[in-house]
C-alpha positions in Angstrom: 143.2 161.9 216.6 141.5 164.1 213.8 141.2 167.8 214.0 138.0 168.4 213.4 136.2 170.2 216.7 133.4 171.6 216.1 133.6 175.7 216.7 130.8 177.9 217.2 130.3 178.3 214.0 131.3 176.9 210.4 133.4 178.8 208.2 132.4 180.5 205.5 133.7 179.1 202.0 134.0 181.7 199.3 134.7 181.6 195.6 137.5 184.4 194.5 134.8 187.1 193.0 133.1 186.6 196.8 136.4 187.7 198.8 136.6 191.2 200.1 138.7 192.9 201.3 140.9 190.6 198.5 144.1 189.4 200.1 147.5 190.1 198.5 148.4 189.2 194.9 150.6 186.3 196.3 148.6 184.8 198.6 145.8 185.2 195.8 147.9 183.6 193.1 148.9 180.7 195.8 145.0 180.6 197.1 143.4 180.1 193.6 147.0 178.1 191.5 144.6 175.6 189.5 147.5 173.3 189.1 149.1 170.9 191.8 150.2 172.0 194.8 152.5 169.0 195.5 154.5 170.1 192.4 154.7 173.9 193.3 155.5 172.9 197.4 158.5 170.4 195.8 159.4 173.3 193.3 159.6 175.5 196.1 161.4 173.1 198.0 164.0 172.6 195.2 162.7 168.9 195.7 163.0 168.7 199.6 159.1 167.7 199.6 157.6 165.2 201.7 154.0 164.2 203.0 153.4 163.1 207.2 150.6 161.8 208.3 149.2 162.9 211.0 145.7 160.9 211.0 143.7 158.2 208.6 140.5 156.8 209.4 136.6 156.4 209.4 134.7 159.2 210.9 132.0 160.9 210.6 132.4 163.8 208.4 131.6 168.0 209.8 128.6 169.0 208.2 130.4 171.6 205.3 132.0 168.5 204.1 128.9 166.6 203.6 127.3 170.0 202.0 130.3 170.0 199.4 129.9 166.6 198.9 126.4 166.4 198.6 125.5 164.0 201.3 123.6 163.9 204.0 124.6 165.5 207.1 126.5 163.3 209.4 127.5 160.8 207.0 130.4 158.9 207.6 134.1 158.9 205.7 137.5 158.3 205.3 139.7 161.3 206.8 143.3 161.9 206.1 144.8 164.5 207.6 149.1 165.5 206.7 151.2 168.3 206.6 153.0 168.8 202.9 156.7 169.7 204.3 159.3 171.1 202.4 162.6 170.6 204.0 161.0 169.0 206.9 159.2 172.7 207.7 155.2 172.0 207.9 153.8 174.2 204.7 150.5 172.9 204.7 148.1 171.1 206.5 145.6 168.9 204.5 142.4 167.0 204.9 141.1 165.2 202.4 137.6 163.5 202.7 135.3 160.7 200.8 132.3 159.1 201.4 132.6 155.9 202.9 130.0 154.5 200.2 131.4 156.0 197.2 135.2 155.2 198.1 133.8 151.2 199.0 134.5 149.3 195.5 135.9 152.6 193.4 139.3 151.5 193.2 141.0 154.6 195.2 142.5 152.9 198.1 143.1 156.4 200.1 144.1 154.4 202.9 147.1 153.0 201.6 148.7 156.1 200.6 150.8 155.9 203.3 153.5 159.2 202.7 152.6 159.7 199.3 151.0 162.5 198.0 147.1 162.4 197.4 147.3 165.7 195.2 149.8 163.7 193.1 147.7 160.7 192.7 144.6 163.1 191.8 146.7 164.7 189.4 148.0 162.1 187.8 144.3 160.3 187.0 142.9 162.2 184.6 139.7 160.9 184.9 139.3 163.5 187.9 137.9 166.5 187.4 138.5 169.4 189.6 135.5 172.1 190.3 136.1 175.3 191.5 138.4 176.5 194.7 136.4 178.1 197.7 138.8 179.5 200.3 138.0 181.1 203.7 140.2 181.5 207.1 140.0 178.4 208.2 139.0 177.9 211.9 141.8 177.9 214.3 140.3 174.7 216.2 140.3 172.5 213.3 144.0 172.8 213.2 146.3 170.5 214.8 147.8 172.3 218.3 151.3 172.9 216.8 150.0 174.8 213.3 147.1 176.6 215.9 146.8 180.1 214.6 144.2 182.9 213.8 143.2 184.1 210.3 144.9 181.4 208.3 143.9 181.3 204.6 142.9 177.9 203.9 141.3 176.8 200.6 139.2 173.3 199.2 138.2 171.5 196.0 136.4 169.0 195.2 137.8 166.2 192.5 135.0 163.7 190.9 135.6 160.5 189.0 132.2 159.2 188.6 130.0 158.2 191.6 133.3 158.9 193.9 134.2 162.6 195.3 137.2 163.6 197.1 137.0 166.7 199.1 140.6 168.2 199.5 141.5 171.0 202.1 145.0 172.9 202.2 145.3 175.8 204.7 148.8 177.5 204.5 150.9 177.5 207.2 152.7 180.6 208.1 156.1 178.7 207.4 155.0 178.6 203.6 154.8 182.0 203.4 157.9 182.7 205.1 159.2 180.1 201.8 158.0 182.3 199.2 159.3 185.1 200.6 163.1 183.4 201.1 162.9 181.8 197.5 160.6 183.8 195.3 162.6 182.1 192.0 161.2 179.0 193.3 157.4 180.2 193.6 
């Protein structure tokens, strides 16, 4: 089952010259890294990085994904959802979107990915462009009931190869920061 209830309301998605109060200079640096996170979380991890599923399937999408991905509210699209471990510790928890008619003859087969990493795959093509990173504190309900917490930083970007957008989430898991702290040559 996704986790995507609804709260009251939507969070608020904020470029880095929007934040204020600004958070610390390491959760900035971690918030905004342009590069991939699959290669800093298996840095980190001194290569003791995997990817779990947790969900994959057709749904309809909330309504700030269909605003960042231009479509019209309640437009439907494939989810995945995973947590990016390192050393079987839940870092992250990610949700990717696309539009069920841009993904339907592109070529990206996001449902096949299995327990390979989506960032690496994104990465990797560089026909992808990345636009710019909004974060906010992601909404506690949207999070699956083990990672539930308050005031986590979360952040999103959007990666295009022609008519087909992905819309990629990562909210940080208090575990990752408890990571950087234990390992900061590894950061």
């Amino acid at each position: 089952m996704p986790h995507s209830t609804s709260p009251r309301t939507a969070p608020l998605w904020l470029s880095r010259s929007q934040l204020a109060p600004l958070p610390d200079a390491s959760t900035l640096d971690w918030l905004f890294d342009e590069g991939s996170l699959t290669r800093r979380l298996t840095r980190l991890s001194n290569d003791g990085f995997s990817v779990t599923p947790l969900f994959e399937g057709w749904q309809t999408l909330r309504a700030d994904e269909c605003a960042a991905l231009d479509l019209a509210e309640g437009s439907e699209g494939w989810v995945r959802e995973v947590y990016l471990r390192g050393h079987g510790q839940a870092w992250v928890f990610a949700r990717s979107v696309a539009a069920r008619s841009a993904l339907q003859g592109d070529g990206l087969h996001m449902d096949e990915l299995g327990s390979r990493s989506l960032g690496e795959l994104l990465f990797s093509d560089k026909a992808f462009t990345r636009r710019a990173i909004e974060v906010c504190h992601y909404p506690q309900q949207w999070l699956p009931p083990e990672s539930s917490a308050p005031e986590l930083w979360g952040r999103r970007s959007r990666f295009d190869r022609g008519a087909l957008s992905v819309l990629v989430a990562e909210i940080f898991l208090p575990t990752l920061w408890r990571a950087t702290r234990a390992h900061p040559e590894n950061c």
